[in-house]
N, C-alpha and C positions, 0 to 999 in steps of 0.2 A: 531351188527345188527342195521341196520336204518329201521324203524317201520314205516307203513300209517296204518289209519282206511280206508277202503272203506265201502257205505253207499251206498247198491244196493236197487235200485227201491222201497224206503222208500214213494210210491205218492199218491196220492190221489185217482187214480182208482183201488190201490192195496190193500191198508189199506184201505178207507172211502167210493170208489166211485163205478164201475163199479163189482169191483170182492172184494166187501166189502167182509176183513175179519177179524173179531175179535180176532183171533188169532197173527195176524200183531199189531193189536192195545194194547193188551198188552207189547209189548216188547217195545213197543215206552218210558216209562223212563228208560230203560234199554239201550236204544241206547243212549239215551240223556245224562245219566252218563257217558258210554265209549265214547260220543264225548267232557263233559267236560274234564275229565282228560286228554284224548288223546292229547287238545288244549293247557290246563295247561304246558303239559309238552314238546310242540311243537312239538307234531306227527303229520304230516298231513293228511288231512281228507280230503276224494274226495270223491265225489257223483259222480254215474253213475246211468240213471235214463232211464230208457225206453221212449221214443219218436218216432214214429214212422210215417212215411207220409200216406197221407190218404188211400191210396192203398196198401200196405204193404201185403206182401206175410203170414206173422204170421197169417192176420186174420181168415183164410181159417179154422184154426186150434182153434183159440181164439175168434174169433168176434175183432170188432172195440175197441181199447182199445190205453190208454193213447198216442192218436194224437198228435202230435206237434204241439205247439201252443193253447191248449187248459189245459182248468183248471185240469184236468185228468192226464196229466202228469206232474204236480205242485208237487214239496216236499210238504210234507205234514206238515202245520204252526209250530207244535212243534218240529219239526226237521229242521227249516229253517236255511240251508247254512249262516255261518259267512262269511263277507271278507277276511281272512286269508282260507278259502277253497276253494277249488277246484271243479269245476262241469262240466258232460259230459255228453252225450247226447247217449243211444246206442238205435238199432235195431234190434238188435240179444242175445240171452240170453245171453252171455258171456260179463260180462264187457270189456274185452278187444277186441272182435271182431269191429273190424272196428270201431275204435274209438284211441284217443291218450291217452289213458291208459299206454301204454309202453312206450312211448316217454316221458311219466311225470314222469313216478318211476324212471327213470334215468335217469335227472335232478337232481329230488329230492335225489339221492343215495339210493332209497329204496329195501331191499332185502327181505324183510319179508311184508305181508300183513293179516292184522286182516279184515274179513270179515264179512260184517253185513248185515239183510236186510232182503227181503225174494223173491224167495221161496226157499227154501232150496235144494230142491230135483231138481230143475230147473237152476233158475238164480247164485245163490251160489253153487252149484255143477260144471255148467256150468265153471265159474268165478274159482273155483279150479283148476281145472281140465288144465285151457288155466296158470292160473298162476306156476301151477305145470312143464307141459314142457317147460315153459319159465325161471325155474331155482329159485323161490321164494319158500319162505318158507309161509307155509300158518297156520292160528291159525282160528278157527272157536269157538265165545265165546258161549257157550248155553248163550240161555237168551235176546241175540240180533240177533237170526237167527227165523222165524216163517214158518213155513208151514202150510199145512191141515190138519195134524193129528199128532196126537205125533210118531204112529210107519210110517209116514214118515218123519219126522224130521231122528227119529233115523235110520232107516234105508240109510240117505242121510250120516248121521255123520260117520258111517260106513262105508263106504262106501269112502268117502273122507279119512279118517285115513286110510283105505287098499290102495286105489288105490295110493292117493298123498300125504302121508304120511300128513296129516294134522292132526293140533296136537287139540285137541277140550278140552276146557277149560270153565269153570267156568267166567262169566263175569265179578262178583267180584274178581276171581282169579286177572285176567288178570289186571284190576286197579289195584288194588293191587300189581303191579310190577313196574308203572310206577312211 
């Protein structure tokens, strides 16, 4: 199997800005260790981050949130993209919607995807779910995924393990193999 980290909408209107949540902000050395090993052992590591243009149909739903081009849709400093990574730009909650998400894992040879970020119940659900009928194998590590509550965390983890067979693991686990 050939392995990527994705590092969903890790920004700064998510974690610090707009829809500060302290719960995002804990998991941040917890991503930052699965993105050292993952690089150590040359997994590659793609960022997909929400941007959005100023008009954006989400808002309706969300309010004005991590605009393109603004500090809001910035990684967030402790998780700041290496040059050996990867970074895209989405719209829509699925990392893979409408974006080159799929055209990079197959380059890269990638069949399996470890999934990090948040929210759990949304954008990594989402992101499951498009990577599931597109044929990947999905690993979702506790520890680097964050939502609003712990029983929707767990509720999402289940939820992915039923529907698309995602395998949900321990984030030490998962270093630990590489």
């Amino acid at each position: 199997m050939t392995t990527a980290v994705i590092v969903i909408d890790m920004i700064k209107d998510f974690v610090t800005g707009k829809f500060e949540n302290e719960r995002a902000e804990r998991i941040i050395p917890h991503v930052k260790e699965l993105l050292m090993s993952a690089r150590s052992q040359n997994v590659p590591v793609i960022y997909v981050s929400d941007s959005h243009p100023e008009e954006d149909n989400e808002f309706s739903i969300w309010g004005p949130h991590a605009v393109s081009g603004t500090e809001g849709s910035e990684v967030i400093p402790e998780l700041e993209p290496k040059n050996s990574d990867y970074t895209l730009e989405k719209q829509k909650y699925s990392a893979f919607y409408g974006t080159e998400l799929e055209s990079l894992l197959k380059k890269l040879d990638v069949d399996e995807l470890v999934l990090s970020g948040v929210l759990t119940h949304i954008c990594i659900q989402h992101t499951a779910a498009d990577a599931f009928y597109r044929g990947y194998d999905v690993i979702i590590p506790r520890g680097c995924v964050e939502d609003l509550s712990d029983d929707r965390n767990e509720e999402s983890f289940e939820f992915m393990k039923e529907n698309y067979g995602a395998r949900i693991v321990d984030f030490k686990d998962l270093v630990g193999e590489w």
